[in-house]
C-alpha positions as CSV (number, residue, x, y, z in Angstrom):
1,X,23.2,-9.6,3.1
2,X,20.8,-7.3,1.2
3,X,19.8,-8.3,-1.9
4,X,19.5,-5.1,-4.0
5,X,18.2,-6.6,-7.4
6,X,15.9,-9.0,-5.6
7,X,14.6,-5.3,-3.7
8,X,14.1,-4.3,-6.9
9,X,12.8,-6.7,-8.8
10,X,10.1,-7.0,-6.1
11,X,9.4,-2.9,-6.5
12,X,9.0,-3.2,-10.4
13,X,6.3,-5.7,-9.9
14,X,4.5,-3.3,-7.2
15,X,4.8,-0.7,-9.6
16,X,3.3,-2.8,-12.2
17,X,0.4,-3.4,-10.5
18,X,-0.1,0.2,-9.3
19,X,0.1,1.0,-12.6
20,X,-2.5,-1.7,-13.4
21,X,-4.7,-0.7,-11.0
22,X,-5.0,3.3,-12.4
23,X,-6.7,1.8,-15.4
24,X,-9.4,0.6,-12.6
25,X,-10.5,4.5,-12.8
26,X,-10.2,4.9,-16.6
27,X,-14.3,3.7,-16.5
28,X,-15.1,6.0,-14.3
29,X,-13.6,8.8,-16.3
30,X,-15.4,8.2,-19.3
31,X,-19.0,7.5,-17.0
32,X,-18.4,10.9,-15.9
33,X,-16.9,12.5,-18.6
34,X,-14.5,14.2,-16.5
35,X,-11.8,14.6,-19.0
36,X,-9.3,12.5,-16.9
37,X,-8.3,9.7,-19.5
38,X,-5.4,11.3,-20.7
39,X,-3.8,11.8,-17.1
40,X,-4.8,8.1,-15.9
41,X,-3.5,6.5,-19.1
42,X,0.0,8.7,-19.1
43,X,0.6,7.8,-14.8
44,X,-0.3,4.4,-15.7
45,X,2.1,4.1,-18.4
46,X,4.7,5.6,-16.7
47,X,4.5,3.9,-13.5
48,X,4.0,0.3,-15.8
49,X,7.6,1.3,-17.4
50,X,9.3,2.4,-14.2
51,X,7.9,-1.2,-13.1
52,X,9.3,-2.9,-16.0
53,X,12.5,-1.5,-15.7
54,X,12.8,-2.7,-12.1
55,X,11.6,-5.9,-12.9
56,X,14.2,-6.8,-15.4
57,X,16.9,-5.9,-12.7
58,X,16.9,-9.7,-12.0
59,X,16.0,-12.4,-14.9
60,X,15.3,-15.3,-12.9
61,X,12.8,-16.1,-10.7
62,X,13.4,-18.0,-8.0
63,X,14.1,-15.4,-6.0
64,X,14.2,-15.8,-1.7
65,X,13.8,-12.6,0.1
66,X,15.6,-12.9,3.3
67,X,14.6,-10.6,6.4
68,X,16.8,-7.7,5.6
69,X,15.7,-7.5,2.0
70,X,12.1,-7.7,2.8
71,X,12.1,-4.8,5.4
72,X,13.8,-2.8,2.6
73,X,11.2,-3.7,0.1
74,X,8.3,-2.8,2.5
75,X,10.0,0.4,3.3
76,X,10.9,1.3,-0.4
77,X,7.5,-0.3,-1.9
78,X,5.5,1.9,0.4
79,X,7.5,4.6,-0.6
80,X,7.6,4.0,-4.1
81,X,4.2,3.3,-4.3
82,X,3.0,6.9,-3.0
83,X,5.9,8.5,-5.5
84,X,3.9,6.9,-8.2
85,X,0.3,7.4,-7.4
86,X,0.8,10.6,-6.9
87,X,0.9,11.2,-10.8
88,X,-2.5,11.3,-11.5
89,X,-3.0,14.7,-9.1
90,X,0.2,16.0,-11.0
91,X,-1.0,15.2,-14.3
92,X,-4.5,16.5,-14.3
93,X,-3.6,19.5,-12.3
94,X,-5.7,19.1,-9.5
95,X,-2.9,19.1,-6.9
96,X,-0.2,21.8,-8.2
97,X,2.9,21.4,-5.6
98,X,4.8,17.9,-5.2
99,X,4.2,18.4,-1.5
100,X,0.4,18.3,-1.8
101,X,0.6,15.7,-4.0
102,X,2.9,13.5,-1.9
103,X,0.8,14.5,1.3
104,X,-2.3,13.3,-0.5
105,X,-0.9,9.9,-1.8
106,X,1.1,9.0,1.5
107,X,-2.6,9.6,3.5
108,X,-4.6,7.3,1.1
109,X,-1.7,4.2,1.5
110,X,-1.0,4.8,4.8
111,X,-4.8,4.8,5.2
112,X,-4.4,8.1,7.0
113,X,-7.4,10.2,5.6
114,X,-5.7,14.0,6.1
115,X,-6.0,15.9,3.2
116,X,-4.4,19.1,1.6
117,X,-7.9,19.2,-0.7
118,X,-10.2,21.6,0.3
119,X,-13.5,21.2,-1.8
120,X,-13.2,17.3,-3.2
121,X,-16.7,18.0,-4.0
122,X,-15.0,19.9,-6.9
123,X,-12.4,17.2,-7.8
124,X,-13.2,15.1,-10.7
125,X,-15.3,11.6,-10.0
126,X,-11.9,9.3,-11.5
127,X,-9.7,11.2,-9.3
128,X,-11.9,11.1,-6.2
129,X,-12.5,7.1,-7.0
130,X,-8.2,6.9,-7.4
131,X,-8.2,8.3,-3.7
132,X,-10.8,6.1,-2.1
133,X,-9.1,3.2,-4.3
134,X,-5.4,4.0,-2.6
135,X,-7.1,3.8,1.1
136,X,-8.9,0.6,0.0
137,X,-5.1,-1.2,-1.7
138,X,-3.4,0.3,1.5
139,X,-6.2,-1.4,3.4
140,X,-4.4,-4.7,4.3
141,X,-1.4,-3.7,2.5
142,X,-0.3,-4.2,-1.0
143,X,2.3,-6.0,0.1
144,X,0.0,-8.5,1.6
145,X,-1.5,-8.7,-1.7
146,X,1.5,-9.1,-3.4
147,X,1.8,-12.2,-1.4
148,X,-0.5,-14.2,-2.8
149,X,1.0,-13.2,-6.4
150,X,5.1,-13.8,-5.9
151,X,4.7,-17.2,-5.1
152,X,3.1,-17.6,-8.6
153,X,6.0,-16.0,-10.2
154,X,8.9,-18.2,-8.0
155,X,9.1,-15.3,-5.2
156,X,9.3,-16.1,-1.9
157,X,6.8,-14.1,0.1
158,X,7.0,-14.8,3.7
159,X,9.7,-12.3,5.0
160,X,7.2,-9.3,3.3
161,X,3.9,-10.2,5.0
162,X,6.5,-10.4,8.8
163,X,7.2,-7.2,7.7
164,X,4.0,-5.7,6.6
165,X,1.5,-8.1,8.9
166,X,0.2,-5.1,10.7
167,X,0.3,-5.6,14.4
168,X,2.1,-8.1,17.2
169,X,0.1,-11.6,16.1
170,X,1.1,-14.9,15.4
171,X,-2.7,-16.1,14.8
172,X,-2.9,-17.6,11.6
173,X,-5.7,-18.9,9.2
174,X,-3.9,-21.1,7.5
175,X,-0.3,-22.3,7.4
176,X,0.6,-21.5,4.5
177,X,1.6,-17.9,4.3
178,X,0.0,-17.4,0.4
179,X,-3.3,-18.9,1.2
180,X,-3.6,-16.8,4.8
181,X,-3.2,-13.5,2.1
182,X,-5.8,-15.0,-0.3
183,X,-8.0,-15.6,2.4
184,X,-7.8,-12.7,4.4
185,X,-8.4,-10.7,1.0
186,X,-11.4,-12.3,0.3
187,X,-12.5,-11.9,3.5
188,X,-12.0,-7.9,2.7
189,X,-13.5,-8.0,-0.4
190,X,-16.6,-9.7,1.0
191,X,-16.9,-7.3,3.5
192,X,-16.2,-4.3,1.1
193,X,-18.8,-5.5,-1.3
194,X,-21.3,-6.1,1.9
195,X,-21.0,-2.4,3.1
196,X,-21.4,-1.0,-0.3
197,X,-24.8,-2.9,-1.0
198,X,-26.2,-1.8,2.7
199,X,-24.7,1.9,1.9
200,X,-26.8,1.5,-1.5
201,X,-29.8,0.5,-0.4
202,X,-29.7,3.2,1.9
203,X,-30.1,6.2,-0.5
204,X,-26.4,6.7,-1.2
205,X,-25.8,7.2,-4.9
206,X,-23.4,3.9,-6.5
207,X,-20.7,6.2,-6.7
208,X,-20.6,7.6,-3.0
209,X,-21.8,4.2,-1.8
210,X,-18.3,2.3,-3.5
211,X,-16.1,5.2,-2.4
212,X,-17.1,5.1,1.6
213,X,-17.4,1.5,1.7
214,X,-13.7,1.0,0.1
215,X,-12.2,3.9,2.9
216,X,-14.4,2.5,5.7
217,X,-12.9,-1.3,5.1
218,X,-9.3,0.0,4.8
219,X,-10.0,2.6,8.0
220,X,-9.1,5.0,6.3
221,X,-11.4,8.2,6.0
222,X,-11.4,9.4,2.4
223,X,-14.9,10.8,1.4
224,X,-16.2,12.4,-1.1
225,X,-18.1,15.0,0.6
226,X,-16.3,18.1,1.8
227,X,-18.9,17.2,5.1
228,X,-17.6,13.0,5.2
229,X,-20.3,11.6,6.7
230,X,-22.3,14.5,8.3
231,X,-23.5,15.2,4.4
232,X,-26.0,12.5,5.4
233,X,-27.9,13.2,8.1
234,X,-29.3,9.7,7.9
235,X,-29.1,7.5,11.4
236,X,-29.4,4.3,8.8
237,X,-25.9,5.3,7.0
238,X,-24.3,6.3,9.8
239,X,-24.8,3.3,11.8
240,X,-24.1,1.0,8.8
241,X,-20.5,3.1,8.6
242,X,-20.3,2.8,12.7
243,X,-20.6,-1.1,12.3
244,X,-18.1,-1.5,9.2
245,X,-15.4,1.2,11.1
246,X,-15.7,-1.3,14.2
247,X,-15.3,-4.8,11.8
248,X,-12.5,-3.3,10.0
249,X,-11.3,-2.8,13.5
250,X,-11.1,-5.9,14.5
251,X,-8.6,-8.8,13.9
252,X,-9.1,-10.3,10.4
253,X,-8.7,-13.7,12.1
254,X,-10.8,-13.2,14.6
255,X,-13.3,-12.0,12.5
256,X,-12.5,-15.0,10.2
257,X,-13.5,-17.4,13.3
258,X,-16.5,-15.6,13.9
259,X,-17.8,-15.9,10.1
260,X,-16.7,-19.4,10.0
261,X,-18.7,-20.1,13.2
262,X,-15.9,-20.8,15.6
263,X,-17.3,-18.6,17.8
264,X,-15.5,-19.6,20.8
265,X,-12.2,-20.1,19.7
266,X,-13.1,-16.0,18.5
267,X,-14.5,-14.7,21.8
268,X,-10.9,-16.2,23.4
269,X,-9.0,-13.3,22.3
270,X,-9.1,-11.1,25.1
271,X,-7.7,-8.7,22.6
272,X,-11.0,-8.6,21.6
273,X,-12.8,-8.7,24.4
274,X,-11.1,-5.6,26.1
275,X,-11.3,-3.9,22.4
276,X,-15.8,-4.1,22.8
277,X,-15.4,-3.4,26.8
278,X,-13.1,-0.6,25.9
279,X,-15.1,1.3,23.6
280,X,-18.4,0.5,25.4
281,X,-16.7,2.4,28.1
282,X,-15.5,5.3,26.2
283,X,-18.9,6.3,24.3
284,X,-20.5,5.7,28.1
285,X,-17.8,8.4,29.7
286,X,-18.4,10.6,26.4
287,X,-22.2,10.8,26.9
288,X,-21.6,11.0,30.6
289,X,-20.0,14.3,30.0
290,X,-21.8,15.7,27.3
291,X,-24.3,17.5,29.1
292,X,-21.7,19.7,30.6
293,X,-21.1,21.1,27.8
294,X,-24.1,20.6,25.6
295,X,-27.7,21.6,26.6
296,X,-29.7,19.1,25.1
297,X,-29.2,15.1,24.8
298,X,-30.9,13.0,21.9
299,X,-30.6,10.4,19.7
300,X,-28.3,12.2,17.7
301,X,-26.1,13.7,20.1
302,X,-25.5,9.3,21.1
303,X,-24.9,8.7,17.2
304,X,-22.1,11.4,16.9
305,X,-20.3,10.5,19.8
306,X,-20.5,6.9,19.1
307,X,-19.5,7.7,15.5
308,X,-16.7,9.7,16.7
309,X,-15.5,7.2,19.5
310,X,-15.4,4.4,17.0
311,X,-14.0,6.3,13.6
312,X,-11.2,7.3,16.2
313,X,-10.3,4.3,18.0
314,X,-10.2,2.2,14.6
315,X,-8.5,5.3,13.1
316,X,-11.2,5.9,10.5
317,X,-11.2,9.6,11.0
318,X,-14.5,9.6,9.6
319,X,-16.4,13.0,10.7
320,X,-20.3,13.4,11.7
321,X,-19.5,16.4,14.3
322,X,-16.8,19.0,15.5
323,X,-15.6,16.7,18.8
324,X,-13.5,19.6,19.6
325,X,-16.6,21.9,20.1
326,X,-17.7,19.2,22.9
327,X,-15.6,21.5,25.6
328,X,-11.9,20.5,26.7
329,X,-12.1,17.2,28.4
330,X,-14.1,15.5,25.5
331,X,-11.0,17.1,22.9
332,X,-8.9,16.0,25.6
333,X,-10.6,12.0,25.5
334,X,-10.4,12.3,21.3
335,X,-6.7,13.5,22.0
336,X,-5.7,10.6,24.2
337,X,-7.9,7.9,21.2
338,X,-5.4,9.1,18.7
339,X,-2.8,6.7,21.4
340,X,-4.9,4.0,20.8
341,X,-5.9,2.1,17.7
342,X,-8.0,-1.0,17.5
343,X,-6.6,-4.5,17.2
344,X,-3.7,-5.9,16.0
345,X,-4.1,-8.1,12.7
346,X,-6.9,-5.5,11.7
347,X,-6.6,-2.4,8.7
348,X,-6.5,0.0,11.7
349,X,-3.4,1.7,12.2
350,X,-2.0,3.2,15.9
351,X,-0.5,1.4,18.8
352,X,-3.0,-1.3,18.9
353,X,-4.7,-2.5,22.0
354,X,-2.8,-5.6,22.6
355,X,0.2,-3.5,23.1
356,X,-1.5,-1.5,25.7
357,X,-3.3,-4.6,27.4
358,X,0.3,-6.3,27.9
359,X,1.9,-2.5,29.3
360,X,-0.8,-2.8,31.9
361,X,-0.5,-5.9,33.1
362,X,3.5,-5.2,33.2
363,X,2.8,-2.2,35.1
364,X,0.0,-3.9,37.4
365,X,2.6,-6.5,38.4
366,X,5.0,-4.3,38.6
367,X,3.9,-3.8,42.2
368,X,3.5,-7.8,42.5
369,X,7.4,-8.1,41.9
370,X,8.0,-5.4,44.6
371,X,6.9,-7.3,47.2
372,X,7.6,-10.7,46.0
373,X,11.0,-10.0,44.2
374,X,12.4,-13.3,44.3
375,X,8.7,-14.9,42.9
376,X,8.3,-15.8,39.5
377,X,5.7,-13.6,38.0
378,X,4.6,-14.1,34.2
379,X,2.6,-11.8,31.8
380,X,-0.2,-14.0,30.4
381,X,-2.3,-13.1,27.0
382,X,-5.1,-15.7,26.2
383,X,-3.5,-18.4,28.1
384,X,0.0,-17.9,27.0
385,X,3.1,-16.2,28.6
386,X,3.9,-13.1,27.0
387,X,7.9,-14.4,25.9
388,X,10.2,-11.7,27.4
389,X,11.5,-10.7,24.3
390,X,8.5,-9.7,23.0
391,X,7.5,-7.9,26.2
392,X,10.8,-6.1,25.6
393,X,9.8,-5.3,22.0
394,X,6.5,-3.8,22.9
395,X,8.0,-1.8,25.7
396,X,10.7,-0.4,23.4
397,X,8.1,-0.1,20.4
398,X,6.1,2.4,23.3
399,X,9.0,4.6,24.3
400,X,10.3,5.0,20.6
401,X,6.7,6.0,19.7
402,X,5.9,8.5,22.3
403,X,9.6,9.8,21.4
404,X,8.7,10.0,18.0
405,X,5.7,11.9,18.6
406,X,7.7,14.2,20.6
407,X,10.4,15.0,18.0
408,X,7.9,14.6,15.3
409,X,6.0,17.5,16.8
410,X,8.9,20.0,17.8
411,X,10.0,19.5,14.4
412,X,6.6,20.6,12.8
413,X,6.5,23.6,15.3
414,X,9.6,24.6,13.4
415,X,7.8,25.0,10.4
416,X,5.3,27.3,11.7
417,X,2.7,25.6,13.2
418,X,1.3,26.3,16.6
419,X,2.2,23.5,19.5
420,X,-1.6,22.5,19.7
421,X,-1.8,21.7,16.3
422,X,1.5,20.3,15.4
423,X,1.0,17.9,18.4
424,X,-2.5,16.8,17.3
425,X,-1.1,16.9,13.4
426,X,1.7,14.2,14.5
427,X,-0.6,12.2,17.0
428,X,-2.9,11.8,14.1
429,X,-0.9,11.0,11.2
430,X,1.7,8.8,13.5
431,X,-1.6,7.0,14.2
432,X,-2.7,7.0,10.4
433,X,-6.0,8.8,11.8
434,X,-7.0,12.1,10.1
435,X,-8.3,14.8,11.3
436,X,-6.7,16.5,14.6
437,X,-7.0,19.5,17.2
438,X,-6.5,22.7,17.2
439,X,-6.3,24.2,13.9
440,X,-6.4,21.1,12.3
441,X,-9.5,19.5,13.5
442,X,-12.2,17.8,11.6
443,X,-13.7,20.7,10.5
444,X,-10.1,21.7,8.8
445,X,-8.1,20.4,6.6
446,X,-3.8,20.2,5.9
447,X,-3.4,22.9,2.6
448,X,-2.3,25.3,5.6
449,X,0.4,23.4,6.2
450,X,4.3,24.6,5.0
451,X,5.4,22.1,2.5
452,X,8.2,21.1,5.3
453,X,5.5,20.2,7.3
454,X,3.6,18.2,5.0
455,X,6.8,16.6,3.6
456,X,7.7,15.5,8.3
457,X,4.1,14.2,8.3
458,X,4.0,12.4,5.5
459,X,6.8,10.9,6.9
460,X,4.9,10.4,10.4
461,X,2.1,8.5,8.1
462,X,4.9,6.4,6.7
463,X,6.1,5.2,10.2
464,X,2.9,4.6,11.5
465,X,1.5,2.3,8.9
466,X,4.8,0.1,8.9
467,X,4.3,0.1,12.7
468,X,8.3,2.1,13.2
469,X,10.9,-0.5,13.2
470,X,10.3,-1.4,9.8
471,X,11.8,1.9,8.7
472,X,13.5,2.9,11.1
473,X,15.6,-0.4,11.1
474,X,17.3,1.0,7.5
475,X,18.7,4.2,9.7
476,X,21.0,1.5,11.7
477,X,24.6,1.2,10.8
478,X,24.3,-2.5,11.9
479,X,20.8,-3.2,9.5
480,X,23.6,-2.4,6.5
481,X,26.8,-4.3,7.5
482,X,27.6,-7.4,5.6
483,X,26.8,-10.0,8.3
């Protein structure tokens, strides 16, 4: 049974602390002096009201979200959330069309990092800040957040963080579902605070320094150069952001272990293990064929294509270089990254690599049962056997992916778009990357986009950051029958 009051009493709170949070930027608007106040204060007030509304849908509060009601609060909170933030742009004027705007507020939750802005250089400093501060709440979901606050007021919170716990884990750092959300949040905090201070003390000003280290913790690629991070042409920054893209990468639990000094119990995860092998791998093929395109190999040339092989793999989208001015097998490699994604558990968005690391092993013993069909052959992950529904699950989640993608891009071709672009534009919002091929690579940005094609990827962004079946589940007749 869904419980539509419950749905929304849940919604009004997230809108309550969206609205909330947009007073986080009124500071920065006076600082500044960028003549913002007015737009902040009116979207937070509306969005506080809209909250309150919701809210008083259901009076009491012990409230018990059950599994059908959750995935339609995740769904509907996500969406809600992006209808809402979206204000400020509106109501200051720097984003005219409700396409842009939705484009632009969907890619900072979804921690996507396209934009439909074309100088942010020009955008005023409390809009910018509301941008990075979107990427940074999308991060590890506000739902996750929201987690640690429901119990407080008698809600129930475990059937939201199954359906926002980004990625096919079980891991957990503590049993109780409340305290794994605190803990994981200060965990991102810490790191987010960490990166900012190194970022600082590296000649970025306080404002640029907050701003990249809130989008590189949430992966999510919102800068506030027009540049990102080739405006700094500084090896010290850029490796700082290459070491922070590959720990936001990385499970939160793993990295949990590893700061808590169970280091072994950490380099278990084979997860992991293939996720350092992996890219270690990629930046060595990379460099290997650089020089059939490029003349001249330096230390620079390695810190772009490290940069770029990390900001795509952990779906940063972070930008020192054009990648697709490498040649056509290195766009080709970047192409293929968008399929990947980092870890499960992690802020990155994408498949993730477990997924691919248990399709493998499938397919490598694949052959195995071929010649031994009657033998009893198991798919192991760290030391335990993959159950077969959740081999199923992962299978199916690959096929309606890669069919998504598919539709997803003949349906932006429709709108105008070349096939080279629309299939990058999919590949990288389905994978909450950024920037693409074609004529949407890093260099570009999304303003060329018809508004039907902004409204289908922002809809792509949506997917990918609640991992499909979470929304896709509410266009089943069966997700709204009775029993």
């Amino acid at each position: 049974m869904i419980l539509f009051r419950d749905a929304g009493h849940v919604l009004g709170i997230l809108l309550i602390i969206l609205g909330a949070g947009m007073l986080i930027c009124l500071p920065v608007s006076l600082f500044y002096r960028d003549a913002q106040h007015n737009a902040l204060l009116l979207s937070s007030g509306v969005t506080v009201v809209a909250g309150f509304l919701l809210f008083r849908l259901r009076r009491r509060t012990n409230l018990q979200i059950n599994k059908r009601t959750g995935y339609l609060v995740v769904t509907m909170g996500w969406i809600g959330i992006s209808l809402f933030s979206m204000l400020p742009y509106l109501f200051s004027g720097s984003l005219q069309h409700v396409a842009d705007a939705f484009f632009e507020s969907m890619s900072g939750f979804s921690t996507t990092g396209a934009s439909v802005i074309a100088d942010v250089e020009n955008v005023a400093p409390s809009l910018l800040f509301w941008r990075s501060f979107t990427q940074w709440i999308g991060g590890m979901g506000i739902i996750v957040l929201s987690v640690a606050i429901l119990p407080l007021l008698g809600i129930g919170g475990i059937e939201l963080f199954v359906a926002e716990a980004p990625g096919p884990t079980s891991d957990k750092i503590h049993p109780r579902i409340q305290e794994t959300a605190k803990r994981l949040w200060y965990l991102y905090v810490g790191l987010t605070f960490a990166a900012f201070a190194l970022l600082y003390g590296q000649g970025m000003s306080g404002f640029d320094a907050i701003n990249h280290a809130m989008t590189t913790m949430a992966t999510g690629g919102f800068s506030t150069r027009n540049a990102s991070i080739a405006y700094w042409d500084h090896a010290g920054i850029q490796y700082t952001i290459v070491l922070f893209m590959f720990l936001a990468g990385t499970n939160f639990t793993i990295l949990y272990f590893f700061i808590t000094g169970r280091w072994r119990r950490a380099w278990a995860s084979s997860e992991f293990r293939s996720y350092l092998l992996g890219t270690a791998l990629l930046v060595f093929l990379a460099i290997t064929l650089f020089p059939l395109y490029q003349r001249h190999f330096s230390e620079q040339a390695f810190r772009d294509i490290l940069f770029q092989v990390i900001s795509i793999i952990t779906t940063t989208g972070f930008v020192t270089a054009d990648y697709t001015s490498w040649g056509s097998a290195l766009t080709f490699i970047f192409f293929l990254l968008m399929f990947s994604g980092a870890s499960a558990g992690s802020t990155a968005g994408g498949i993730k690599i477990v997924r691919h690391m248990v399709f493998l092993k499938n397919s490598w013993l694949e052959f195995k049962r071929i010649i031994h069909p009657r033998g009893m052959v198991r798919i192991k992950v760290d030391g335990q056997v993959v159950a077969p529904r959740i081999l199923t699950h992962i299978m199916v989640f690959l096929l309606v992916y890669m069919a998504t993608f598919g539709l997803g891009t003949l349906a932006l071709t429709a709108t105008g778009v070349d096939l080279v672009s629309a299939g990058g534009a999919v590949a990288t919002c389905l994978g909450n990357i950024g920037p693409g091929i074609g004529n949407l690579g890093p260099m570009d940005n999304f303003s060329g986009v018809p508004d039907a094609g902004k409204w289908i990827l922002g809809f792509m962004m949506l997917l990918g950051r609640l991992e499909l079946f979470t929304v896709l589940v509410l266009f089943t007749p069966f997700f709204w029958r009775a029993n």
